[in-house]
N, C-alpha and C positions, 0 to 999 in steps of 0.2 A: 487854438480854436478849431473846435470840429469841420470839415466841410467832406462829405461824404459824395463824389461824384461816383458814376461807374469808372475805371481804370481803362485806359485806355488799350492797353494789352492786359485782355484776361486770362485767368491762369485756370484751365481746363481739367476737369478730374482724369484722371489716369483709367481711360475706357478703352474696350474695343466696341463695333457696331457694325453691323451690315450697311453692304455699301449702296443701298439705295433705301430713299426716301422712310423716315418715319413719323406715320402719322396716328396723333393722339386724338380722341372723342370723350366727351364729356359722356358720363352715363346719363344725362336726358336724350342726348342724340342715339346712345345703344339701343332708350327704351323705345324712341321714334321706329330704328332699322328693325327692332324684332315686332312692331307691328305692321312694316313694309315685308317684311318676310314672311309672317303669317298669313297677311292681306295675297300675297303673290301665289301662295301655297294653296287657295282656298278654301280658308280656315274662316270662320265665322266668329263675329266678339261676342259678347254680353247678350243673352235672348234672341240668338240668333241675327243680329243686326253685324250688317259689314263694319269692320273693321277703319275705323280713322286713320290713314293715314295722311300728317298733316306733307304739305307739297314740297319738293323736292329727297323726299327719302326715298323713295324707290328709283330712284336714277342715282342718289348715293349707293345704297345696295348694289345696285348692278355695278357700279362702278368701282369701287372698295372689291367686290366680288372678282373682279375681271383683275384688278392691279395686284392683287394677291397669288393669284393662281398664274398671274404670266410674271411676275419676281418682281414686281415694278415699285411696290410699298409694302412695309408690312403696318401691321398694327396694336401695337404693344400696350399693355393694361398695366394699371398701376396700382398700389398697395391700397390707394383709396377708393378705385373701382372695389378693389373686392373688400371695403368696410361697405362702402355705401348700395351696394347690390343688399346686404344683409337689413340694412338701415331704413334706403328711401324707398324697394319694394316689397311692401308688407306682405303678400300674396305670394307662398310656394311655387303656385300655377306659373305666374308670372314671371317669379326670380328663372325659373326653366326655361320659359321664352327668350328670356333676356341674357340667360347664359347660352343659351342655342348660339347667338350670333355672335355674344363675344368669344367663344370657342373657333366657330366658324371664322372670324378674320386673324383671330392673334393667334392660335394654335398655344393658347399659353402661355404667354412669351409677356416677362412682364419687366419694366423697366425698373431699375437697381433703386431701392427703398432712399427717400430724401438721408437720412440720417449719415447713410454709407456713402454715398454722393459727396454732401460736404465734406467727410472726414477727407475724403478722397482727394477735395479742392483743398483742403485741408494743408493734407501732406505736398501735393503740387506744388500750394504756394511758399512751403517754406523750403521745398529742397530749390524753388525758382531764388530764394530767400539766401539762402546760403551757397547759391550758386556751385551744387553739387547734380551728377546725373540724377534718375529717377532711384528714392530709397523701397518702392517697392512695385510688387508685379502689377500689370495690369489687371482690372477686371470688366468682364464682359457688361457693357450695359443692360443686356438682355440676357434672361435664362428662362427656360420654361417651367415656373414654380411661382405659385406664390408666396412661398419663403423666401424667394429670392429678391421680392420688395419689401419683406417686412421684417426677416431677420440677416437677409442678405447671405445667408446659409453657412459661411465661413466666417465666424465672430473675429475679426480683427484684421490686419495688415500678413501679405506675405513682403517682411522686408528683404531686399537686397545688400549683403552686407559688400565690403572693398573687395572681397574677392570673388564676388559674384555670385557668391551660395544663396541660398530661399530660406528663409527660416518662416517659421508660421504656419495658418492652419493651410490644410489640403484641402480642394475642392470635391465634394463625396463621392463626385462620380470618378475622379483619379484613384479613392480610397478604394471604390467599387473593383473599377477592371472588369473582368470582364462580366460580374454578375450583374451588370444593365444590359440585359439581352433582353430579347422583345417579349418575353415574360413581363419581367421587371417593367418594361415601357408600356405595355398596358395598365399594370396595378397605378402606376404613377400617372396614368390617362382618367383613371377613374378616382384618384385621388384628388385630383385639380378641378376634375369637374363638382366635384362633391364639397370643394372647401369654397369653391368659386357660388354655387347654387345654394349651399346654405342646409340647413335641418331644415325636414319637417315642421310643421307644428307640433305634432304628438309624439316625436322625438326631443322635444324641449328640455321639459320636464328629468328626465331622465338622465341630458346631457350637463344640465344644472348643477345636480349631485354630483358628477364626476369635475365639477369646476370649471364647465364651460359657463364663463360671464361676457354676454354681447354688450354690456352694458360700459362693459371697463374702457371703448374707445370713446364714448360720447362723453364719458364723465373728465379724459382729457382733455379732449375739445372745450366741455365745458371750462376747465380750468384757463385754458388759454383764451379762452372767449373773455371771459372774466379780465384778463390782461390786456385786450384791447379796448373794454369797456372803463378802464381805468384810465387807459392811454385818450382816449374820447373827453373824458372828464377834464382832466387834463387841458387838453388842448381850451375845451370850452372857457375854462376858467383862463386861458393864459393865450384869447386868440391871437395875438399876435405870432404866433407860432406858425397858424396856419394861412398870414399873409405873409410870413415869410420862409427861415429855413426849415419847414416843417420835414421833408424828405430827412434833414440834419438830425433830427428828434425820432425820428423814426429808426432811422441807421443804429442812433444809439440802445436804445431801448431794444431793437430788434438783438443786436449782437448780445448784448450783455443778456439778454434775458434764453434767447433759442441755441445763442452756438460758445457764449465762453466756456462751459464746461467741457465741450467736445471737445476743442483747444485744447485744455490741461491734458486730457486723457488722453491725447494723443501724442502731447509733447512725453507723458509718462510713459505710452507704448515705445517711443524714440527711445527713450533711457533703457527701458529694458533690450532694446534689441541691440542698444550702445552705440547709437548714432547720434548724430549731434541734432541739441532740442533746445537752443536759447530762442526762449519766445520771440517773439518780432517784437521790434523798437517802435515801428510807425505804425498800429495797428489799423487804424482807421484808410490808409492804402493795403494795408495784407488784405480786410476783407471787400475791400473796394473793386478787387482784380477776380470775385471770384462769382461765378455766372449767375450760379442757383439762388446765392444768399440776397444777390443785388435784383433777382427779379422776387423773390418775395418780400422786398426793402417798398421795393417801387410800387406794389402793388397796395401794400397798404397803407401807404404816404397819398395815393389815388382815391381810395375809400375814406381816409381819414381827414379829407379836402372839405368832405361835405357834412359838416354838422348836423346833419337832420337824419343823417343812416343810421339806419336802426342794425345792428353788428349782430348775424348770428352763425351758430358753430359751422351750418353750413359754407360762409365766408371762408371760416381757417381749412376747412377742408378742400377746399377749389384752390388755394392761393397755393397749400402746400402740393398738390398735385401739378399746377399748373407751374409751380419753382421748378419745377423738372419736367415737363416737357416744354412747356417756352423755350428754357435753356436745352434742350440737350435733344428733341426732336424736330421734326422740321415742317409740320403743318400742325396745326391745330384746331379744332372747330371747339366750341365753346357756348358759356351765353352772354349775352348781348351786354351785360355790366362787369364781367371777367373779360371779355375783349375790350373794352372799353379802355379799362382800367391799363391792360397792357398798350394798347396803339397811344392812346396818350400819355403814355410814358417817354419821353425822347429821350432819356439816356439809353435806354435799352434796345434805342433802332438801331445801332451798329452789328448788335447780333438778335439772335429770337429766331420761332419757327413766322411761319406765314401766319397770318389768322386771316383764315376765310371767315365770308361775313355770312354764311350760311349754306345750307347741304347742296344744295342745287352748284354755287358756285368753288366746293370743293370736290363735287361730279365731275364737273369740267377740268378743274386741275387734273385731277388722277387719272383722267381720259387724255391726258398730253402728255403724263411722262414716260420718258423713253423706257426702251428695257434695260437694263443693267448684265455687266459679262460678270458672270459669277455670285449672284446676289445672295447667296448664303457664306459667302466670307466674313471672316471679321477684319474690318481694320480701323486703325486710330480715329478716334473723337477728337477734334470735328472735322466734318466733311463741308466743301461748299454746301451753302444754300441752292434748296433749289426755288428755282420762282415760276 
C-alpha cells in the first residue's frame, strides 16, 4: 500500500552554492522592480503619465540593490524566467525594462534546470541507496548562462569511478582555458542579454525560417496541462480521493508520469560508466527522501484539494520553477496562491526557503542579513536556513 510522506532525511542533489543567502522572484515581482526602477530614474509611462508603482517595491529595489552590491544575497533566475519574459511580456519595450533589472540583481546567474537537478537527486539517492561515496562530481547550482537551466551545458554525469578518475563531459570553460578572456566575457555578456530580452518584433519573422519556434514551450506545457486536467477528472469522479490520501494519488501519477524515465536513463548512464545500477526495491521511499520532486508532489495535491480550480499552463510553470527554489534556495517572494499552496503544505516545514508574504516584508529581511566572509565561494548544498 502506497503512503507517500516527505522522508525524514532527504537526500540532497550533489551541488556547490555561494555561501550566503539566495533569493528567488517570481517574474510579476521583476515586472513590479522594473517599474520601481524607472519610476526612480524619472522615466515617465504611457502619455506621459507617472509610472505605478504598486507599494512596497521601491524599498524592495533599494534593498535587493544594497544586499547585492555588499555580498549579503544574490539573486538567481531560472530557465522559466527566461520562457516567461518571452511569453507573459508581449512588448520588446518592456521585455528591456524588465531584463534591465533582472541583469542588474543576478548578473546572470541562473539556477541549475529542474530536469539536471533531479537526475542529480537522482544519483544521491541511490549511491545514499547502495551505501557507496558520491559516483559523481559536483555541480555548481549556479552558472551565469541560460543554458545552464536549460540544457545544463554538460549533457550527462561526470562519474567518479573506484579509483577516483572523472570520466564524462567537461565543463566549456575548462575546454576553453584560457580563451575566456574578457573579450570572450563580453561577447557572452551580450549573448545573455539578447536570449534573456528576446527578438524583436521584425526580427520574428526571419528567425522563424531559420527554426526558431517560441511556440514549442507552450505546446509542452500544454501537454502536461492536459495531464492534470485529467488528474482533476479523475479525482472528481472518484472524490473520495480528495477526502482522503489524495497527496498518495498525486505522489503516484507524479513519479510514473514526470521522472520514471529519468530513472531508467540514469540507471543506463550507471551501466555505461560500470557502476552499479540495480533499481531501488522501495521506490516509493527513494523518491520520498528527494527535496525537489516532494515540493512539486505537495504542490499539486494543494491545487488539486479544490475542485472548482480551473488548471492552467501557467500553474505547471510556477510549480516547476518553484520545485527549485522552495527546495534549493532560501527566500522566496511569490504569488499569493503559489505561497499558499507551499505554507500549507506541513510536510515540507522541515525544509523550504522562507516565503515572505510580500515586498515590503522581504525589504526588511534583506536589510537584516549580515555580511558574509567570502560570499563568492562555493560550498556544499545545503547551508542553514537563514530566518
Amino acid at each position: 500500500m502506497l503512503k507517500a510522506p516527505v522522508a525524514e532525511e532527504l537526500v540532497w542533489a550533489s551541488v556547490t552554492r555561494p555561501p550566503v543567502p539566495l533569493v528567488y522572484l517570481d517574474l510579476n515581482h521583476y515586472i513590479q522592480l522594473a517599474k520601481a526602477s524607472r519610476s526612480a530614474a524619472g522615466h515617465a509611462g504611457e502619455g506621459g503619465r507617472p509610472i505605478a508603482v504598486l507599494p512596497g517595491y521601491a524599498d524592495l529595489l533599494d534593498a535587493a540593490r544594497r544586499a547585492k552590491a555588499e555580498g549579503r544575497a544574490r539573486f538567481p533566475l531560472s530557465g522559466v524566467h527566461f520562457i516567461e519574459v518571452a511569453h507573459a511580456v508581449p512588448s520588446p519595450r518592456q521585455r528591456g525594462h524588465v531584463t534591465d533589472v533582472m541583469e542588474e540583481l543576478s548578473d546572470f546567474a541562473y539556477l541549475l534546470g529542474r530536469p539536471y537537478l533531479v537526475r542529480m537527486e537522482i544519483a544521491a539517492g541511490l549511491d545514499k541507496m547502495y551505501d557507496i561515496p558520491a559516483s559523481h562530481v559536483p555541480m555548481p547550482l549556479l552558472y551565469h548562462s541560460a543554458l545552464w537551466a536549460l540544457l545544463g551545458e554538460r549533457i550527462g554525469f561526470e562519474f567518479v569511478d573506484e579509483t577516483g578518475s572523472v570520466s564524462g563531459p567537461r565543463p566549456r570553460e575548462e575546454l576553453a582555458g584560457e580563451a575566456f578572456d574578457a573579450q570572450l566575457a563580453g561577447l557572452n555578456h551580450i549573448r545573455e542579454r539578447k536570449l534573456l530580452e528576446g527578438p524583436q518584433d521584425h526580427e520574428i519573422p526571419d528567425l522563424r525560417r531559420r527554426g526558431y519556434d517560441p511556440d514549442a514551450y507552450a505546446a509542452a506545457l500544454r501537454r502536461r496541462l492536459t495531464f492534470e486536467l485529467d488528474t482533476s477528472t479523475f479525482l472528481n469522479l472518484n472524490p473520495i480521493w480528495r477526502r482522503g490520501r489524495l497527496r498518495d494519488q498525486i505522489f503516484g501519477r507524479e513519479v510514473a508520469r514526470e521522472w520514471m524515465t529519468q530513472l531508467v536513463l540514469h540507471l543506463r548512464q550507471r551501466a555505461d560508466a560500470r557502476l552499479r545500477h540495480d533499481p531501488p526495491l522501495e521506490l516509493a521511499a527513494f523518491w520520498a527522501a528527494m527535496p525537489l520532486v516532494q515540493v512539486a508532489i505537495s504542490m499539486k495535491a494543494q491545487y488539486h484539494r479544490d475542485p472548482s480550480r480551473v488548471w492552467r499552463t501557467n500553474d505547471i510553470a510556477d510549480i516547476d520553477a518553484l520545485a527549485v527554489a522552495y527546495a534549493y534556495c532560501d527566500a522566496v517572494l511569490t504569488d499569493k496562491q503559489a505561497r499558499a499552496a507551499l505554507a500549507g503544505s506541513r510536510e515540507l516545514r522541515t525544509f523550504g526557503a522562507i516565503l515572505h508574504a510580500n515586498a515590503l516584508e522581504m525589504a526588511n529581511w534583506l536589510d537584516g542579513l549580515p555580511t558574509v566572509q567570502n560570499p563568492d565561494d562555493h560550498v556544499p548544498h545545503p547551508l542553514s536556513r537563514s530566518s
